[in-house]
Each structure stands twice: as structure tokens, then as C-alpha cells.
PAKEDO-311923 format. One record per residue (C-alpha): x, y, z; residue number from 1; chain. Coordinates in steps of 0.5 Angstrom, whole numbers. Example, Ala and Ser with C-alpha at 12.3 -4.5 7.8 and 13.67 -1.06 7.14 Angstrom:
% PAKEDO-311923
{c1 = 25	c2 = -9	c3 = 16	k = 1	c = A}
{c1 = 27	c2 = -2	c3 = 14	k = 2	c = A}
***
This chain:
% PAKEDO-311923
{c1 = -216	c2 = 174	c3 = -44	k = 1	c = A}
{c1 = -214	c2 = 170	c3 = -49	k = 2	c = A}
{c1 = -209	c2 = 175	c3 = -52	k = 3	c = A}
{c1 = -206	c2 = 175	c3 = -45	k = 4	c = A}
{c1 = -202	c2 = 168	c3 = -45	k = 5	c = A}
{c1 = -197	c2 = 167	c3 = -40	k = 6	c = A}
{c1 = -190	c2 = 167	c3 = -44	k = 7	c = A}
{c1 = -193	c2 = 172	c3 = -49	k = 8	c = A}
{c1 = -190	c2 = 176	c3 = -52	k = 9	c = A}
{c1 = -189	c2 = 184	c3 = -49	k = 10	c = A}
{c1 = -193	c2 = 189	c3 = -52	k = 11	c = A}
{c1 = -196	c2 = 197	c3 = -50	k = 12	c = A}
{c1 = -202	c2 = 200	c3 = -52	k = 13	c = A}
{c1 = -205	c2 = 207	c3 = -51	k = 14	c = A}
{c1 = -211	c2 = 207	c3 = -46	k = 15	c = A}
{c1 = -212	c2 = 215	c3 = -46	k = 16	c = A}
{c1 = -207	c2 = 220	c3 = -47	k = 17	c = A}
{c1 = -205	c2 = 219	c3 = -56	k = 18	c = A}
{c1 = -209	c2 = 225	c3 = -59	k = 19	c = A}
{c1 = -212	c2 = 228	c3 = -53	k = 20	c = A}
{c1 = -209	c2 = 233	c3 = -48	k = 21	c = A}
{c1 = -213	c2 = 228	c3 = -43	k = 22	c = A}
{c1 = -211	c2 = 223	c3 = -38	k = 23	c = A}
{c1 = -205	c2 = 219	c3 = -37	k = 24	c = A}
{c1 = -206	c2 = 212	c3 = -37	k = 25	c = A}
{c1 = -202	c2 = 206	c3 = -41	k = 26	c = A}
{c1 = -203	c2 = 198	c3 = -41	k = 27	c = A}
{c1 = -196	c2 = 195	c3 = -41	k = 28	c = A}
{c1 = -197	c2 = 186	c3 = -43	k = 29	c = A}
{c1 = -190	c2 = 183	c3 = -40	k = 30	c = A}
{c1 = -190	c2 = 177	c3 = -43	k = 31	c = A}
{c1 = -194	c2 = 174	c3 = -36	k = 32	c = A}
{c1 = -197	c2 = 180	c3 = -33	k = 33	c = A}
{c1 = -201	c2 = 187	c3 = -35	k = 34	c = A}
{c1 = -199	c2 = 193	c3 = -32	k = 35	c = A}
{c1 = -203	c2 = 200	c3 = -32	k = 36	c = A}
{c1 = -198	c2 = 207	c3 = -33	k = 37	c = A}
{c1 = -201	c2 = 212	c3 = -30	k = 38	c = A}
{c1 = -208	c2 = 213	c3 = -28	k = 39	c = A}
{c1 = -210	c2 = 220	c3 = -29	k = 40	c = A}
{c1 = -216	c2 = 224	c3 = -30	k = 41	c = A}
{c1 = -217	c2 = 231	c3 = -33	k = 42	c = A}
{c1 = -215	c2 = 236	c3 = -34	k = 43	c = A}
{c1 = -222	c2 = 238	c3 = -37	k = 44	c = A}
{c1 = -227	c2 = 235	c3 = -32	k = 45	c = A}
{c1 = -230	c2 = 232	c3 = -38	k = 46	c = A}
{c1 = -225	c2 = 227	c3 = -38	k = 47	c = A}
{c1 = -226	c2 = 222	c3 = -32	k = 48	c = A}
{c1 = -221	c2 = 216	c3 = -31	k = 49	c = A}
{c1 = -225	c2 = 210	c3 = -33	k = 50	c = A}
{c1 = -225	c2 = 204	c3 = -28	k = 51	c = A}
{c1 = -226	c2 = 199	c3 = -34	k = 52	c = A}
{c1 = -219	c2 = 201	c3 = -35	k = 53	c = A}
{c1 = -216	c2 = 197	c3 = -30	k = 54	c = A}
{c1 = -219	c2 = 191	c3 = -31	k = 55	c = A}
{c1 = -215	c2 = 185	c3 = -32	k = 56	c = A}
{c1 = -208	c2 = 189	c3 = -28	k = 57	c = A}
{c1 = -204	c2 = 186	c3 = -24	k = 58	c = A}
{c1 = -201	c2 = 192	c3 = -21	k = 59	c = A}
{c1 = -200	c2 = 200	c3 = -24	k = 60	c = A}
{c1 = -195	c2 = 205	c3 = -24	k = 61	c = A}
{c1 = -195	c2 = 212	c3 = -22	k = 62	c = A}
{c1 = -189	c2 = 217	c3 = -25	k = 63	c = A}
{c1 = -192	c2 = 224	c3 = -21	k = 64	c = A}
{c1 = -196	c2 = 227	c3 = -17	k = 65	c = A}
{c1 = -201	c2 = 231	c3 = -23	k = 66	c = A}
{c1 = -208	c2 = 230	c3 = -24	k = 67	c = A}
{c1 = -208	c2 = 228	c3 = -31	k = 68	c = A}
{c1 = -203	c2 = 223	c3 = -28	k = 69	c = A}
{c1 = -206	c2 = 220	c3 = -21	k = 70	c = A}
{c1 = -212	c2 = 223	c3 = -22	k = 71	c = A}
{c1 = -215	c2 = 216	c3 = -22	k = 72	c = A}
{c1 = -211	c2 = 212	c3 = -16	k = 73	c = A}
{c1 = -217	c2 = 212	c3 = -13	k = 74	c = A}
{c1 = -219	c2 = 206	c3 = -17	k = 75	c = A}
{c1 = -213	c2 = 203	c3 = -16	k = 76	c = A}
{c1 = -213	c2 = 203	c3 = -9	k = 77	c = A}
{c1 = -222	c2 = 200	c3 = -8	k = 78	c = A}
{c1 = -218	c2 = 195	c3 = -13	k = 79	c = A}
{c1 = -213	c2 = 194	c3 = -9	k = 80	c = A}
{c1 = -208	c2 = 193	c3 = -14	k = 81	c = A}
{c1 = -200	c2 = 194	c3 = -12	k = 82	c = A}
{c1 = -198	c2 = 202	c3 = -14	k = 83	c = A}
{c1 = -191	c2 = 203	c3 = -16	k = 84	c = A}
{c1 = -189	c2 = 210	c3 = -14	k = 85	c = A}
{c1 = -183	c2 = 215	c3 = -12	k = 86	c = A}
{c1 = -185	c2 = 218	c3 = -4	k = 87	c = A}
{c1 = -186	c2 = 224	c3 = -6	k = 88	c = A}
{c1 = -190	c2 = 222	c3 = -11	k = 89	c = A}
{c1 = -194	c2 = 218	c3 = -6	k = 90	c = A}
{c1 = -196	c2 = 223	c3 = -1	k = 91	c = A}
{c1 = -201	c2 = 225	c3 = -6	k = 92	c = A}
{c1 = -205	c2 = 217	c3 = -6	k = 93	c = A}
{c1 = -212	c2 = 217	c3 = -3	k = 94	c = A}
{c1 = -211	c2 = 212	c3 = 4	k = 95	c = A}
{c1 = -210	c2 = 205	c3 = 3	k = 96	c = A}
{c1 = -206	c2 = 204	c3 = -2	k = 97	c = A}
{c1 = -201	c2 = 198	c3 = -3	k = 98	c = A}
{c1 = -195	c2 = 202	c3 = -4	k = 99	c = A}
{c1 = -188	c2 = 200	c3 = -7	k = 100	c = A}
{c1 = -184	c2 = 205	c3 = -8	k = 101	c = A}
{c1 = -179	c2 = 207	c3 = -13	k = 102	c = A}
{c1 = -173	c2 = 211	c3 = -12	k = 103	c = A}
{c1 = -172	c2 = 217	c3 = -16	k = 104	c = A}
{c1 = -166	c2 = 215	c3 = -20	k = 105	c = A}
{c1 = -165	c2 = 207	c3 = -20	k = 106	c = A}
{c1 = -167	c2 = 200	c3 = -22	k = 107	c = A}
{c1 = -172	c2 = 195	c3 = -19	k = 108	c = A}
{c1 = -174	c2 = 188	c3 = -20	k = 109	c = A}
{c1 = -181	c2 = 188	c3 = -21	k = 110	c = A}
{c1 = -184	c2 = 180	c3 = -23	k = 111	c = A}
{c1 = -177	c2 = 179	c3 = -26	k = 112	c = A}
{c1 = -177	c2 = 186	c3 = -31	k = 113	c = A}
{c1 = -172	c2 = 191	c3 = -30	k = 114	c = A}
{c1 = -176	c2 = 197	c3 = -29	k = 115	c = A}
{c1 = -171	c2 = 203	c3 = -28	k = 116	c = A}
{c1 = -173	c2 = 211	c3 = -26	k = 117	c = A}
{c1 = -170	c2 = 217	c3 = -26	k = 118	c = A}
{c1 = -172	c2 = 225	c3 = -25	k = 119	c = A}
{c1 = -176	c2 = 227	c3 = -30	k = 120	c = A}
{c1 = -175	c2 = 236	c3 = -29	k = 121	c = A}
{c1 = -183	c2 = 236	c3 = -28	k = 122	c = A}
{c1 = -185	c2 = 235	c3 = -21	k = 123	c = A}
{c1 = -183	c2 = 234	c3 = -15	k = 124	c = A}
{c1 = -182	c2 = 226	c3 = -15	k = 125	c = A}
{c1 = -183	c2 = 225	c3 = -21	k = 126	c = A}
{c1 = -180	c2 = 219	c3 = -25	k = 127	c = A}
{c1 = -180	c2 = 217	c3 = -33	k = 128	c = A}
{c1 = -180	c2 = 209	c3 = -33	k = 129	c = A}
{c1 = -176	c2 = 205	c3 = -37	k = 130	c = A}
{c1 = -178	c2 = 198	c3 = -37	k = 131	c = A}
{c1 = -173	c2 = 192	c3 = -40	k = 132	c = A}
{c1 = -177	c2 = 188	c3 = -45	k = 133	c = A}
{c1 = -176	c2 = 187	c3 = -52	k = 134	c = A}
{c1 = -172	c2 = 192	c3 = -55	k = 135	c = A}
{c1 = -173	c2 = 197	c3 = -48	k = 136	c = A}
{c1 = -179	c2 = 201	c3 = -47	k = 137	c = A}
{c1 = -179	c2 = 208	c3 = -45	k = 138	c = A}
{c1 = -185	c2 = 212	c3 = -41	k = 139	c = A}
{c1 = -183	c2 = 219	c3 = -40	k = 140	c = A}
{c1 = -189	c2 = 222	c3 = -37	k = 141	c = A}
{c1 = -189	c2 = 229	c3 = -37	k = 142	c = A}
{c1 = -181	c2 = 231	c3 = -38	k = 143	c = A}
{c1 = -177	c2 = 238	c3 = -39	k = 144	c = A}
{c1 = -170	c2 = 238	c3 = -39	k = 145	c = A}
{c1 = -171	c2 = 246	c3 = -39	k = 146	c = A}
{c1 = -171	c2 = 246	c3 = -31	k = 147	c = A}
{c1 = -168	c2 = 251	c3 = -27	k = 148	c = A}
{c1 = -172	c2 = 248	c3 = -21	k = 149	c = A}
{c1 = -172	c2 = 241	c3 = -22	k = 150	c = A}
{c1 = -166	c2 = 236	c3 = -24	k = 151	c = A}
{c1 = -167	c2 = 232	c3 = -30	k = 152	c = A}
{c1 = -163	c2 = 225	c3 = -31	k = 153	c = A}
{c1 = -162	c2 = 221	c3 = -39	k = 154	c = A}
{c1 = -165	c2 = 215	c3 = -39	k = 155	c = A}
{c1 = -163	c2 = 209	c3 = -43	k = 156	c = A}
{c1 = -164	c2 = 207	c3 = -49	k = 157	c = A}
{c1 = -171	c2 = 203	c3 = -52	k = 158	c = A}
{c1 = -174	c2 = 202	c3 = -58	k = 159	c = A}
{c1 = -180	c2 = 204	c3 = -56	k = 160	c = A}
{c1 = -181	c2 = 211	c3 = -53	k = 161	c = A}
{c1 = -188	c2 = 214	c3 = -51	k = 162	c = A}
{c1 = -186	c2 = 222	c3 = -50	k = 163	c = A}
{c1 = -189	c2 = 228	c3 = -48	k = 164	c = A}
{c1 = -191	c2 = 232	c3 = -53	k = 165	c = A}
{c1 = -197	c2 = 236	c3 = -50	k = 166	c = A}
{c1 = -193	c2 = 243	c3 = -54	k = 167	c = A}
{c1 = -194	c2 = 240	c3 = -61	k = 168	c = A}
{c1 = -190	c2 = 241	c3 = -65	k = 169	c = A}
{c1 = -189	c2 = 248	c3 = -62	k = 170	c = A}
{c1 = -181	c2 = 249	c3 = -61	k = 171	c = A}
{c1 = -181	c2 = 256	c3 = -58	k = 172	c = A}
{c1 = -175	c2 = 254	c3 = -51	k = 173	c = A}
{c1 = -175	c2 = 257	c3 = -45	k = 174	c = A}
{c1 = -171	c2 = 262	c3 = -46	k = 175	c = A}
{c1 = -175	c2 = 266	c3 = -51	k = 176	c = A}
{c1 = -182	c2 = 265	c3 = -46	k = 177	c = A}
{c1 = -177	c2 = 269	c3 = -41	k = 178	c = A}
{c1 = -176	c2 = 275	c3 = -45	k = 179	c = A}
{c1 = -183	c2 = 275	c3 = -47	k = 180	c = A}
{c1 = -186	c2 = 274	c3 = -40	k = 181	c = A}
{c1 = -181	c2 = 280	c3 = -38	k = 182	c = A}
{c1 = -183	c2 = 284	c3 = -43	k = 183	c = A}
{c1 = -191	c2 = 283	c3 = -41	k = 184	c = A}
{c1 = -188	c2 = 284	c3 = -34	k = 185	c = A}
{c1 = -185	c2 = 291	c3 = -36	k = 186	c = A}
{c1 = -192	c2 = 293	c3 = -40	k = 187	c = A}
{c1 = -196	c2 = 292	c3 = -34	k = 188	c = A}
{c1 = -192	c2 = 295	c3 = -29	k = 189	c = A}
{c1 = -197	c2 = 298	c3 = -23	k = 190	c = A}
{c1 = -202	c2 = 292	c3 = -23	k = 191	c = A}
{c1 = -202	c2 = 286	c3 = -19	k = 192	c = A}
{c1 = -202	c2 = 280	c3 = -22	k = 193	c = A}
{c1 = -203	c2 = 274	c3 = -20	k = 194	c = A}
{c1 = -201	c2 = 266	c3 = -23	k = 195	c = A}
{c1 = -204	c2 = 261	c3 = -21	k = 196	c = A}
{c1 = -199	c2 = 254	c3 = -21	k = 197	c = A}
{c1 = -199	c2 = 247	c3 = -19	k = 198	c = A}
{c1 = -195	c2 = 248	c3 = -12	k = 199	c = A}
{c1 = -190	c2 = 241	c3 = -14	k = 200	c = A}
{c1 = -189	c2 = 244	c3 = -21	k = 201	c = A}
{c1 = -187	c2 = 250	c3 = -24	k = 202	c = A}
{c1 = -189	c2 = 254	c3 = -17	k = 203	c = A}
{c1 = -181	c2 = 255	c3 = -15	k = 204	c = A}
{c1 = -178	c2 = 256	c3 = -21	k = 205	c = A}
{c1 = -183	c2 = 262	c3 = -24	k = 206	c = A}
{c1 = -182	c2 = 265	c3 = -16	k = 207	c = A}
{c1 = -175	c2 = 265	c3 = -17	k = 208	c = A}
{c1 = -175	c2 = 269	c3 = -23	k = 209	c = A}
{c1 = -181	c2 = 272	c3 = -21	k = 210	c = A}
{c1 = -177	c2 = 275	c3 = -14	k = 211	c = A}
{c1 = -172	c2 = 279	c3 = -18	k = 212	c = A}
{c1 = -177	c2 = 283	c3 = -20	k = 213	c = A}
{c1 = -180	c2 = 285	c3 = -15	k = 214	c = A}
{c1 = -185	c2 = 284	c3 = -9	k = 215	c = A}
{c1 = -187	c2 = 277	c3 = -8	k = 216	c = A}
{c1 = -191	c2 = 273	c3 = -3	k = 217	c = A}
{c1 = -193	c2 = 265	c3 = -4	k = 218	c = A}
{c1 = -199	c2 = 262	c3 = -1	k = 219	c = A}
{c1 = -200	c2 = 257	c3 = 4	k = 220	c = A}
{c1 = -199	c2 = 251	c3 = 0	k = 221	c = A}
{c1 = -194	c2 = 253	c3 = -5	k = 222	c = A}
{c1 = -190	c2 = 256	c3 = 1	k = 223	c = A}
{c1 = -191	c2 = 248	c3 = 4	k = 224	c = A}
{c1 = -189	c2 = 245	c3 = -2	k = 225	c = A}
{c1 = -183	c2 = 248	c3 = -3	k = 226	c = A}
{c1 = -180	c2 = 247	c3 = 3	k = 227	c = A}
{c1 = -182	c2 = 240	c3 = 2	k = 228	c = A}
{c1 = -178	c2 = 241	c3 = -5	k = 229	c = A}
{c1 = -173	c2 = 244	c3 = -1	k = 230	c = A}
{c1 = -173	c2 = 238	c3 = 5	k = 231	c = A}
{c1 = -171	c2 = 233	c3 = -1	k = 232	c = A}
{c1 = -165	c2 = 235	c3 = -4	k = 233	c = A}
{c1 = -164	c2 = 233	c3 = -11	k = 234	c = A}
{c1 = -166	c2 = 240	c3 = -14	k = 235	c = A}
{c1 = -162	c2 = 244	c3 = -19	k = 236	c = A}
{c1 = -157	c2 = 249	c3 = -14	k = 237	c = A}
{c1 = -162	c2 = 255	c3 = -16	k = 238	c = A}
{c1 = -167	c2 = 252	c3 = -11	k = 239	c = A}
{c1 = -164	c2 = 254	c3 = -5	k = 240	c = A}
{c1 = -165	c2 = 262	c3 = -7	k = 241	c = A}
{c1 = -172	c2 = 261	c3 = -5	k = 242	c = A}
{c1 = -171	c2 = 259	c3 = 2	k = 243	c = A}
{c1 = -172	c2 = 266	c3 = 6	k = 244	c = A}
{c1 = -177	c2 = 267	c3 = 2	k = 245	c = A}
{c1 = -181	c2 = 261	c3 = 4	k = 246	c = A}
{c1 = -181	c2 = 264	c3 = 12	k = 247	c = A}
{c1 = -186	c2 = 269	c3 = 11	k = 248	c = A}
{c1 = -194	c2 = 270	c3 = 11	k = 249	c = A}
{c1 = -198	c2 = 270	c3 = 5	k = 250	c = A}
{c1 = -198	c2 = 277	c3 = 3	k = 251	c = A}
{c1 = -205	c2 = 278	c3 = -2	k = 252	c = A}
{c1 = -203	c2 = 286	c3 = -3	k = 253	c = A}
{c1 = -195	c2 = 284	c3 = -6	k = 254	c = A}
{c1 = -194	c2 = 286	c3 = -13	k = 255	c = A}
{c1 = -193	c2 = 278	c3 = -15	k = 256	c = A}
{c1 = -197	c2 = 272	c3 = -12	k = 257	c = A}
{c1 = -196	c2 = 265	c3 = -14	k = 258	c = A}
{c1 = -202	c2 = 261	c3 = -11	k = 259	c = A}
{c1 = -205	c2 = 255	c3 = -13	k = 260	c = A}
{c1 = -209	c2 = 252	c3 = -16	k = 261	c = A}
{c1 = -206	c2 = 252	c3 = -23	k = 262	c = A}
{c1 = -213	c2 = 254	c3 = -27	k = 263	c = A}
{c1 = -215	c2 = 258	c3 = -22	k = 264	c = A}
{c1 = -222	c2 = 254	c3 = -20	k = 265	c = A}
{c1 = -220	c2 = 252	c3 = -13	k = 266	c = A}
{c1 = -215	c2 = 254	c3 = -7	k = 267	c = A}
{c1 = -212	c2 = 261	c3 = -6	k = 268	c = A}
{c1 = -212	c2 = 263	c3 = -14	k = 269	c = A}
{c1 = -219	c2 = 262	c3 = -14	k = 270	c = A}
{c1 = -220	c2 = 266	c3 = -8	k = 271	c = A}
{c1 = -216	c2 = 272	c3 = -11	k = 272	c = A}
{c1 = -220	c2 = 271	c3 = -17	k = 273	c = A}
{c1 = -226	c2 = 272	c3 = -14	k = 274	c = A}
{c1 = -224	c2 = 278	c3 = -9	k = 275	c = A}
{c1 = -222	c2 = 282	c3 = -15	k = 276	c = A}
{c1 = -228	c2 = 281	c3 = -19	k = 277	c = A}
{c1 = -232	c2 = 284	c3 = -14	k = 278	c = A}
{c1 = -228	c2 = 290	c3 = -12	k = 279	c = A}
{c1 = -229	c2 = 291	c3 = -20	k = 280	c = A}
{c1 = -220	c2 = 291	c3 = -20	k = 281	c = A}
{c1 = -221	c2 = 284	c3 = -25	k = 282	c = A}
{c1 = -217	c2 = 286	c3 = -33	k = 283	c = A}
{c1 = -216	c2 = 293	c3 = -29	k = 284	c = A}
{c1 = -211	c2 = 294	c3 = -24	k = 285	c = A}
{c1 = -210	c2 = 286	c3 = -22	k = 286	c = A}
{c1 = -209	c2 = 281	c3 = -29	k = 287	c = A}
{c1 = -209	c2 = 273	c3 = -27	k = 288	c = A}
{c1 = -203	c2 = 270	c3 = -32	k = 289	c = A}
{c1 = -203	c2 = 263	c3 = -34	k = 290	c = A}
{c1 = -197	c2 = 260	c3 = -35	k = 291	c = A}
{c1 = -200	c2 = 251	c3 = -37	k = 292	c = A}
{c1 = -205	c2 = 248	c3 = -40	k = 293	c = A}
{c1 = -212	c2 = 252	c3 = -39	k = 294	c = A}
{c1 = -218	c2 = 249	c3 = -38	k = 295	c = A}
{c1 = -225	c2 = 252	c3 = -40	k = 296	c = A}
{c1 = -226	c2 = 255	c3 = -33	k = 297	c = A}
{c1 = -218	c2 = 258	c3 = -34	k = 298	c = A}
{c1 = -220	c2 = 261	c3 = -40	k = 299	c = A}
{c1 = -226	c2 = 264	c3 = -38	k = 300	c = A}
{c1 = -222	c2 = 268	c3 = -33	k = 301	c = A}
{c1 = -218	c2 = 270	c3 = -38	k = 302	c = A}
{c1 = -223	c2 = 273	c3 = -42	k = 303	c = A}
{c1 = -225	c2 = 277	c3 = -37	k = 304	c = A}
{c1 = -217	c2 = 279	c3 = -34	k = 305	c = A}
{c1 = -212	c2 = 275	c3 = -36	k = 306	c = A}
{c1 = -206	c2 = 273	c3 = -40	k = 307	c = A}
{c1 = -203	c2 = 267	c3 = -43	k = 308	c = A}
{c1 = -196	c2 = 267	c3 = -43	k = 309	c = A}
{c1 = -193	c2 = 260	c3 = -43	k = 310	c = A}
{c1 = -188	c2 = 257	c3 = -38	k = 311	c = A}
{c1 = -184	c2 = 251	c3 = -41	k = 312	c = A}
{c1 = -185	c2 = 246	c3 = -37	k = 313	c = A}
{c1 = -186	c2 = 241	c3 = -42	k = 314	c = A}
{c1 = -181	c2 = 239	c3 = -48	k = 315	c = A}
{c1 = -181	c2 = 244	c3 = -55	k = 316	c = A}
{c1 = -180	c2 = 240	c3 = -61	k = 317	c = A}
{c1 = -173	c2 = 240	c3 = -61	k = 318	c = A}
{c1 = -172	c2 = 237	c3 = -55	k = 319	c = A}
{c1 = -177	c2 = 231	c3 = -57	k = 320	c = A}
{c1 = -173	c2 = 230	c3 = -63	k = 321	c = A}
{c1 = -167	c2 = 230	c3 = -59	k = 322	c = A}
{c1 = -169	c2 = 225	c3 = -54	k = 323	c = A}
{c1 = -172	c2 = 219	c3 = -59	k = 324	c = A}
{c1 = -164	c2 = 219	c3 = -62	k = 325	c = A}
{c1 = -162	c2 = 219	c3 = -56	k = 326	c = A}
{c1 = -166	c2 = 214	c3 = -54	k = 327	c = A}
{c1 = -164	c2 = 211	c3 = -61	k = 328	c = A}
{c1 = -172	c2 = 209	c3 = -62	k = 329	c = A}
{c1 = -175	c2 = 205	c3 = -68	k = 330	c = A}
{c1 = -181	c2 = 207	c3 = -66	k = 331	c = A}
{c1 = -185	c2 = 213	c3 = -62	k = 332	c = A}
{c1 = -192	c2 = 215	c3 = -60	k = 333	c = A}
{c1 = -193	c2 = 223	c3 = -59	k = 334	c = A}
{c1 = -198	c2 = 224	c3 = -53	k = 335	c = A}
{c1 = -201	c2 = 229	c3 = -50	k = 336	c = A}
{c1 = -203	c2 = 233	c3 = -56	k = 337	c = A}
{c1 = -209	c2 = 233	c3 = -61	k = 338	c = A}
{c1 = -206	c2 = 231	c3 = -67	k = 339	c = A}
{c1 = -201	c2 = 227	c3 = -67	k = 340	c = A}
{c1 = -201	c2 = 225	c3 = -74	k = 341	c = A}
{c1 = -198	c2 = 232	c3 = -76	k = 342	c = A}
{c1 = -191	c2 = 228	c3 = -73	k = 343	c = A}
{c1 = -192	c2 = 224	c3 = -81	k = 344	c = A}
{c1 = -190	c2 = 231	c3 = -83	k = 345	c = A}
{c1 = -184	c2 = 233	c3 = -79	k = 346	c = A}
{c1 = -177	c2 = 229	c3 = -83	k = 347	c = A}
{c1 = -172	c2 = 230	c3 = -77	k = 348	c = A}
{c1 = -176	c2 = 224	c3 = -74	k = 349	c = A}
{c1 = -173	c2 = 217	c3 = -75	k = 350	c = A}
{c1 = -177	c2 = 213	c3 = -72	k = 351	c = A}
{c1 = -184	c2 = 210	c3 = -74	k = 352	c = A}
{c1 = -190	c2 = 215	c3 = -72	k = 353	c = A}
{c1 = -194	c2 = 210	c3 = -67	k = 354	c = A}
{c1 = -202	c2 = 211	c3 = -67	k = 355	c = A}
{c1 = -207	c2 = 208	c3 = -64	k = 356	c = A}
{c1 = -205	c2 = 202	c3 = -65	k = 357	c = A}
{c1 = -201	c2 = 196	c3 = -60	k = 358	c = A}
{c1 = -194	c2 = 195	c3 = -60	k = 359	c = A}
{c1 = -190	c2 = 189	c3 = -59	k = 360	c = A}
{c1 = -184	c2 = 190	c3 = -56	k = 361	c = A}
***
């Protein structure tokens, strides 16, 4: 492509992701090479990864595990193109892929750019991605620092900073959701709820504030993951409270189930969902109780018996200000929400609201 000359100067764009809470998926020019970050799909199953946006990389990056961020490597890897990405986050990848790994915290050398990782209080494995070009950029994925599961480490600064701000302009902190959650907890005591999770997100750190109010059982693969989790070290020091609990079978008659999958349409959650709809207990004695982004088939189980209660896994306002001073950017692009031209309206920001437009470095 004739835009693309080597020894050109290094640019972003936003592929998918700016004005959507769709998928992750960014095109980073280093001067001599076009890199893909992220390649998500979803999470509405109306929003595919889009093979088209691989053409011309020479090598993708990965931050973590969830759908709308890796729910596209397949294409990458029938592409055979290198995927940069932690361990953790690897064991995730469809077979075959080229992987080069990246550590959780560090710095590597990639075709001569310095691209340093670090936790992103996410998801288990889960890394933002500075790259040293031009004036730095910085690529947070999906972020919390709010976390009592997972560690979360500052990155450095960088004059452009694509972050997460799938909450909006929303700047509710967790320790309200906590109290709101509690409160609906005591409203609904003598039913059985269920939440449903992604079991390498937020499925420890709502089981450990979930255990201290009564019984709890996790599902296979929530028990899996977590023991995982535990395994790997680097979480925060509440993480091994779990640990008994992780030895014992599913219990679908406990008070509290933590079962995946997060919208309720696949795994253990669907299967309660569907059990309860048909003994008539759905809305009466048993309430699913989402806690993420809901997709239509989330809402529809939620207008049938459901709550909605938010569990901070993403920043709040104060939060995404906070991290563009910090990483003392010119320039910033708000993704993962729909309308990221409402930022023009909030003064605490310093830097240049970034749109659809490429970005040099």
C-alpha cells in the first residue's frame, strides 16, 4: 500500500471499538511494519471479526482472553500471522498459532520497537500495551484498578492513549456497586440466585465478596479457572481466601452460583437458566443477576427474572481521567462506548478527543 513506505512515520487507527461497545481490534503503522491489536468479535453475535482487517499485518497482539478481544485469532492463525501474547492469555488461542509470548510485566523488543506490558486488573493474563513510537503509545484493552482479584501495574507515559471507557462517562466506584448489590442481596433473601461470569474475570472477585454472605458453589469451569488463577501467582493477597472453596463440587442447590458463561447463553448458567424456566421458579424463588455487559439474549433472560447490578470491572470516569494525566497524553480516544463524542463535554479532560480519524505518533 502506498501509505505504508518503509521509514514512514508511525500511526494508529481504530479499526472497531470507537463508538461501539463492539470488538477490539486496532492497526498500528511503526514506520516499517503494520501490526493488528486485538482481534475481537462480539459481543453481540451481530458483530463478527472481519477477516478484511488483517490484510497487509505482519503480526497481531493480543491484551487478554475475552471475546471481543480474541474472538477473532482464528483468522490470524489461518493467516499464519506471529500472535504476540501473555501465557495465560495464550491458552485461550485456537491450535496452530505462531505464539511469541509476552510477560505480564516487562519489555520486549519486537522488530526494534520497545513494547512494554503490564497487568491490567482485567483478566487473568491480561496486559495493556505501551509501544515506544513517536511520542508513546498506549493501548489499555480492557483495565480496573478497582480489583480485589487481580493486580493492576502504571504504565508509562505516552502522548496517545486509546483506553477503555465502555462505563461512559458513568463514575459510580465499586464501593457503591458493593453496597447496592448487598442491599438487593438482603431484598431477595430466600431466593436462589444465580450470576453468570466470565470464569477469567470477575468470577473470583464477586465469589469472594459473595462467600461472606452465605452458601456458595462454583461450577466446573469457574472452579478450573480459578485454581488456575491461584496457580499463577500475581493476584492481589485476598485471592487465596478462595482456595477451600475451589475443592468442592458443584452444588446447583447452594444459595449463590457463579457459573459461566456471562450472558447466560452457553455452559453451566444457561443450563440453571433453562432448569428454572421449566420448573416455573424463574422471576420467583430463583433471579439470575447479571453484573457485565449484557447482550439481547442476557436481556431477555432478565426481563423474564433478572436483575442487572453492575460490578465494576471496567474504569469509572474518575478512573479514565485520572489515567490520561497520568500518562500525561496529548491525545486520547474513548473506546468501547457508543457515543464518544460526549467526552467534547467533559472539561477535566486535557487532551484532544480522538474520533475516527488516524493518528500519527
Amino acid at each position: 500500500m502506498r501509505e505504508m513506505q518503509a521509514d514512514s512515520a508511525p500511526w494508529v487507527e481504530v479499526l472497531s471499538g470507537l463508538g461501539e461497545k463492539g470488538p477490539a481490534c486496532i492497526r498500528l503503522w511503526t514506520g516499517r511494519a503494520l501490526w493488528v491489536l486485538d482481534v475481537g468479535a462480539g459481543p453481540e453475535a451481530t458483530s463478527p471479526f472481519e477477516p478484511h482487517w488483517l490484510e497487509g499485518a505482519a503480526r497481531v497482539f493480543i491484551t487478554h482472553d475475552h471475546v471481543d478481544h480474541i474472538g477473532g485469532a482464528a483468522h490470524a492463525i489461518a493467516a499464519g500471522l506471529p500472535i504476540h501474547c501473555t501465557a495465560q492469555t495464550a491458552r485461550a488461542l485456537p491450535p496452530g498459532a505462531a505464539l511469541h509470548p509476552l510477560p505480564e510485566t516487562g519489555q520486549v523488543t519486537v522488530d526494534g520497537v520497545c513494547v512494554t506490558t503490564g497487568r491490567n486488573g482485567h483478566a487473568l493474563g491480561g496486559v495493556w500495551l505501551h509501544f515506544a513510537l513517536g511520542e508513546g503509545l498506549f493501548f489499555s484493552g480492557d483495565w480496573s484498578e478497582e480489583s480485589t482479584w487481580f493486580a493492576f501495574d502504571p504504565p508509562p507515559e505516552a502522548g496517545t492513549a486509546l483506553i477503555d471507557a465502555s462505563y461512559h462517562l458513568d463514575d459510580v466506584p465499586q464501593a457503591a456497586r458493593l453496597a447496592a448489590l448487598d442491599r438487593v442481596l438482603d431484598d431477595l433473601e430466600g431466593c436462589q440466585l444465580l450470576f453468570p461470569v466470565p470464569p477469567s474475570g470477575r468470577a473470583g472477585e464477586l465469589a469472594l465478596h459473595l462467600m461472606r454472605r452465605g452458601d456458595l458453589s462454583l461450577d466446573d469451569t469457574c472452579r478450573q479457572a480459578l485454581t488456575r488463577a491461584l496457580d499463577s501467582g500475581g493476584l492481589n493477597g485476598r485471592a487465596t481466601d478462595l482456595a477451600p472453596l475451589l475443592a468442592r463440587a458443584f452444588d446447583p442447590a447452594a444459595r449463590f452460583l457463579v457459573c459461566d458463561t456471562p450472558n447466560a447463553d452457553a455452559g453451566m448458567a444457561w443450563q440453571m437458566v433453562q432448569g428454572w424456566r421449566d420448573a416455573g421458579r424463574l422471576g420467583r424463588d430463583a433471579v439470575v443477576v447479571f453484573t457485565g455487559h449484557m447482550t439481547a439474549h442476557a436481556r431477555a433472560i432478565a426481563a423474564q427474572g433478572g436483575r442487572f447490578l453492575r460490578w465494576n470491572v471496567h474504569p469509572p470516569l474518575s478512573d479514565q481521567i485520572a489515567m490520561v494525566e497520568r500518562l500525561q497524553a496529548r491525545r486520547f480516544a474513548p473506546l468501547f462506548c457508543s457515543q464518544p463524542e460526549d467526552y467534547l463535554l467533559e472539561p477535566r479532560f486535557e487532551a484532544a478527543l480522538l474520533l475516527n480519524e488516524r493518528c500519527a505518533l
